[in-house]
Residue, then its C-alpha position, 0 to 999 in steps of 0.5 A: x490515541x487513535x479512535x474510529x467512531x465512523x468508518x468513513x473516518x478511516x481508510x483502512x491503510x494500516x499505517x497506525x498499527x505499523x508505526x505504534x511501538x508497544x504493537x497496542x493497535x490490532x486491525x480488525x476485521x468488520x462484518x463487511x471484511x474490512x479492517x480498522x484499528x482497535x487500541x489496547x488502551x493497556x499497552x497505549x502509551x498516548x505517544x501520538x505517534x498513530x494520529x500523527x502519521x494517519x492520512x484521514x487525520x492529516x489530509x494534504x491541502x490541495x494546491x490548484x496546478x495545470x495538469x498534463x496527461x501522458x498516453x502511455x502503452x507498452x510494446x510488448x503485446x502479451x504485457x499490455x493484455x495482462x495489465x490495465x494500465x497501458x503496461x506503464x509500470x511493468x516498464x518503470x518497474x524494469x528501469x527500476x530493477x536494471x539500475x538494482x532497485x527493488x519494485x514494491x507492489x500488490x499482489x492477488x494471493x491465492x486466497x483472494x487477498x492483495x498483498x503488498x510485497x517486493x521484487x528484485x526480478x523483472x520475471x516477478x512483475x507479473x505478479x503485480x499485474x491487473x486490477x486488485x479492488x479490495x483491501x489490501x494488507x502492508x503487513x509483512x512489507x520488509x521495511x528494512x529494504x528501504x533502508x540503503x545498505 
């Protein structure tokens, strides 16, 4: 069962709420607007699966490798202005969609909170564009578009 005593011990992503199968993982919001787990001890089967998939828990090692850096701009004037990047995904997110991908990303909602959400037209890519530098909520995600159909 997956336990926060320190906020530093939790990065907020959800993954243990989402992978819990009898829904005993609530996120709460803190004093702050941040959410972390809370378990419903009562519904808690201890499967393990929450401390399994949690990326605080289960860190990946780091292997030493040469890095190499790519300059990357898009042509087109008004994308490059409204991103923060170079525009670089808006054009992976095209080659995706021109070969019948679906593009997940974060969107800012009208109520200022970043959402993560799919789209299947390239006029849609907007929505993804500029820097979001808050918490942002996967709830919602249709994971069963990841499956191939």
């Amino acid at each position: 069962m997956i336990e926060v005593n320190k906020k530093q011990d939790c990065c907020g992503c959800t993954a243990c709420a989402a992978i819990c199968p009898k829904d005993a993982i609530i996120m709460k919001e803190d004093n702050e607007g941040f959410l972390y787990p809370t378990v419903d001890k009562e519904n808690c089967i201890d499967c393990g699966a929450c401390e399994r998939v949690c990326p605080i828990i289960h860190t990946a090692k780091e292997k030493p490798f040469e890095q190499a850096a790519y300059i990357v701009q898009n042509k087109d004037q008004k994308i490059l202005r409204e991103s923060t990047a170079g525009g670089a995904f808006t054009a992976i997110a095209k080659y995706v969609l021109h070969n019948n991908g679906v593009v997940f990303g974060v969107e800012l909602g009208t109520d200022l909170m970043a959402y993560h959400v799919a789209v299947e037209k390239e006029n849609d890519l907007y929505r993804f564009r500029n820097s979001k530098y808050v918490q942002s909520s996967v709830g919602g995600v249709p994971i069963d578009r990841l499956s191939p159909s």
